[in-house]
C-alpha positions, -999 to +999 in steps of 0.1 A: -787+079+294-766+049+310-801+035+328-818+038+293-788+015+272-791-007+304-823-011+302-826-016+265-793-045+272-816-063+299-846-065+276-828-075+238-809-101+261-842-115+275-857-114+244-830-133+227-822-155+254-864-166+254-860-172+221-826-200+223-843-212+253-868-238+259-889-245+289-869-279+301-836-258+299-832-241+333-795-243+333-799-216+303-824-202+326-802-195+355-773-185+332-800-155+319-809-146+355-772-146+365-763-121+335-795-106+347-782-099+382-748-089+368-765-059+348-792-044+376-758-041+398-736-023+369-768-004+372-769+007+406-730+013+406-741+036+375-770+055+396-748+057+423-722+073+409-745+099+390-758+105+423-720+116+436-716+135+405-746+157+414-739+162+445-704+173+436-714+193+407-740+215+435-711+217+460-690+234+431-715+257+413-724+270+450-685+273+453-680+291+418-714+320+429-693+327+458-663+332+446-676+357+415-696+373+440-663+384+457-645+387+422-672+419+418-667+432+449-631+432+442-634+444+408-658+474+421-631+482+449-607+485+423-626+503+400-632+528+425-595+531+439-585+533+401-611+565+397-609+583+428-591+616+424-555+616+430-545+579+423-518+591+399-491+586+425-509+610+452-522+594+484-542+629+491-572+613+468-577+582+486-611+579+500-603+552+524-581+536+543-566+570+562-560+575+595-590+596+613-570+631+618-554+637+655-550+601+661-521+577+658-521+543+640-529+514+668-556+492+683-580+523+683-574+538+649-597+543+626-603+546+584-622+576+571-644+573+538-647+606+515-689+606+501-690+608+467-717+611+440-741+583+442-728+569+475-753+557+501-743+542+535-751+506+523-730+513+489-699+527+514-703+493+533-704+470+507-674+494+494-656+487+528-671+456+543-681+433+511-713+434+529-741+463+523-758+452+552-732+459+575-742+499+568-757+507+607-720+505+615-709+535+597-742+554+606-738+548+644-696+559+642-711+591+622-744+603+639-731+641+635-727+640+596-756+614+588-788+630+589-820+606+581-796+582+570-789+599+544-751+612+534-738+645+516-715+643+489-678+656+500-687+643+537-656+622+555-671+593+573-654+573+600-650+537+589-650+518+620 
């Protein structure tokens, strides 16, 4: 938009200045060249700086898809804490976040997860973890209760 008014600038003041100047006036000629000169760099400063602007405006929409991606994760964590039986003041409901039973909180301790309808490992890790991928983890700490990968609703996993 700012190259096209430019542009349209350089050629209306060629135009007119060919038609006040004559062939044996070069001192009008230079002066035309000069303001010539004087528009191709307000160009390039113009380019240059909608070069900037693109570059920031990528940096920031990659910036903005991250940060909803973790705004849904966080909403679906919430979602899920806000529906899981017992949240009315009871910590016997929580699915997550308790300590393994017979062990004491420290270095060692772990979180237990309670399967519910329409949970799959990679659902429980990107429940836990933000990341679904990160679902081997839960299989290998629970090779007794997961059978072909596959979990059974009611099941208490071991978050590790």
């Amino acid at each position: 938009m700012i190259t096209g008014r430019i542009q349209k600038a350089e050629q209306l003041l060629a135009t007119q200045s060919a038609r006040k100047l004559s062939a044996s006036d070069p001192s009008g000629q230079v002066a035309l060249l000069q303001q010539i000169d004087k528009l191709n760099a307000n160009l390039a400063k113009s380019e240059a700086e909608k070069t900037r602007l693109m570059e920031t405006n990528a940096v920031q929409a990659k910036e903005i898809a991250d940060l909803n991606g973790r705004i849904k994760r966080l909403e679906r964590w919430v979602d899920r804490l806000q529906t899981s039986p017992g949240s009315e003041g009871s910590s016997s409901g929580r699915r997550l976040l308790t300590t393994a039973a017979g062990e004491t909180p420290g270095a060692t301790a772990s979180r237990t997860y309670e399967v519910r309808e329409g949970d799959s490992l990679s659902r429980i890790a990107d429940f836990v973890y933000g990341d679904p991928s990160l679902w081997p983890r839960i299989r290998d700490a629970n090779r007794d209760k997961v059978n072909n990968e596959r979990v059974r609703v009611g099941d208490v996993l071991v978050i590790p």
